[in-house]
C-alpha positions as CSV (number, residue, x, y, z in Angstrom):
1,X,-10.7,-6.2,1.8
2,X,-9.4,-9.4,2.1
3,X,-7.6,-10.4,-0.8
4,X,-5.1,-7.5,-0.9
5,X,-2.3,-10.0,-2.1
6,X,-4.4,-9.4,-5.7
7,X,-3.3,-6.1,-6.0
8,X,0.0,-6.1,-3.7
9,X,3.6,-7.4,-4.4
10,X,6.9,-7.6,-2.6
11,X,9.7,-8.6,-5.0
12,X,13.5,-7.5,-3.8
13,X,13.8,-6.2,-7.9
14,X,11.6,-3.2,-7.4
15,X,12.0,-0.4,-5.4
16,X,14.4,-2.7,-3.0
17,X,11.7,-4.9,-1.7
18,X,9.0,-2.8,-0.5
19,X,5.5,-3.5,-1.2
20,X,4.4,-2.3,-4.4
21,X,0.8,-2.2,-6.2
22,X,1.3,-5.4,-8.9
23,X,2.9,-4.2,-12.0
24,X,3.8,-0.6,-10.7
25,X,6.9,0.9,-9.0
26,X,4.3,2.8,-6.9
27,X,5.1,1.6,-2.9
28,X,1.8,0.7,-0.5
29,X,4.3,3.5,1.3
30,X,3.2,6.1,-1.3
31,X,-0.3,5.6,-1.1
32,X,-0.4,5.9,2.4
33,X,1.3,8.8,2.3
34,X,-0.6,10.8,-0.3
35,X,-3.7,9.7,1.7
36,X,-2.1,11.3,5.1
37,X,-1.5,14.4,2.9
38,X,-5.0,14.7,2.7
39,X,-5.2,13.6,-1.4
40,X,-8.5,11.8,-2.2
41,X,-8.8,8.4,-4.1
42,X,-9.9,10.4,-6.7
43,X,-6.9,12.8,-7.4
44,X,-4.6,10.1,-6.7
45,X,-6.0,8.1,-9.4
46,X,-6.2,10.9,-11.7
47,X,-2.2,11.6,-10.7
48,X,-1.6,7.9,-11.0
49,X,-3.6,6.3,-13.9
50,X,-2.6,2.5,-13.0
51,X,-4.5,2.8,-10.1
52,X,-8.1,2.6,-9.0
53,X,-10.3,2.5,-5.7
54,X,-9.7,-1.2,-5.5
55,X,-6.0,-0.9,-5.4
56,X,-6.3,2.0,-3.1
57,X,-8.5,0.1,-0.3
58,X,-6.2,-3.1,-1.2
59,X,-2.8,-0.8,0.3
60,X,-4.8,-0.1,3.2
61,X,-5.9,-3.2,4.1
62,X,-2.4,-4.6,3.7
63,X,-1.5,-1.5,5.9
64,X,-3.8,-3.0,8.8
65,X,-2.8,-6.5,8.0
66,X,0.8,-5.2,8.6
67,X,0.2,-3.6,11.9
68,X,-1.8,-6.4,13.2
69,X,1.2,-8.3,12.5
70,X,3.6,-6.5,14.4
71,X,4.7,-7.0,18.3
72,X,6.4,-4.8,20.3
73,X,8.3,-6.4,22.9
74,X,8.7,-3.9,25.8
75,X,11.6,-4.8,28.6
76,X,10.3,-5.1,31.8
């Protein structure tokens, strides 16, 4: 997914900056983590009715665009 800024929004107001799924307090943090649990799309939606696949794929590919993003600077 490209357009993940759609469905993701950092504002320092909610949940001290962290990325959030637009109009939620739910963190792209949270997702990731109830994925890594091992909860499908499914039962987080059904947990969390303001979100859907779209907003689900959309906090992973921000998740990827993230890590692509960051360097590691290793002393040599």
């Amino acid at each position: 997914m490209e357009n993940w800024q759609k469905y993701i929004s950092i504002n320092p107001e909610i949940r001290s900056g962290k990325p959030c799924i637009s109009g939620t307090r739910i963190t792209v943090s949270d997702v990731l983590s109830y994925l890594a649990a091992g909860m499908s799309m499914e039962e987080i939606i059904e947990d969390f009715p303001a979100l859907d696949k779209e907003k689900i794929i959309a906090t992973l590919s921000f998740a990827a665009y993230r890590d692509n993003m960051t360097k590691i600077a290793f002393a040599s």
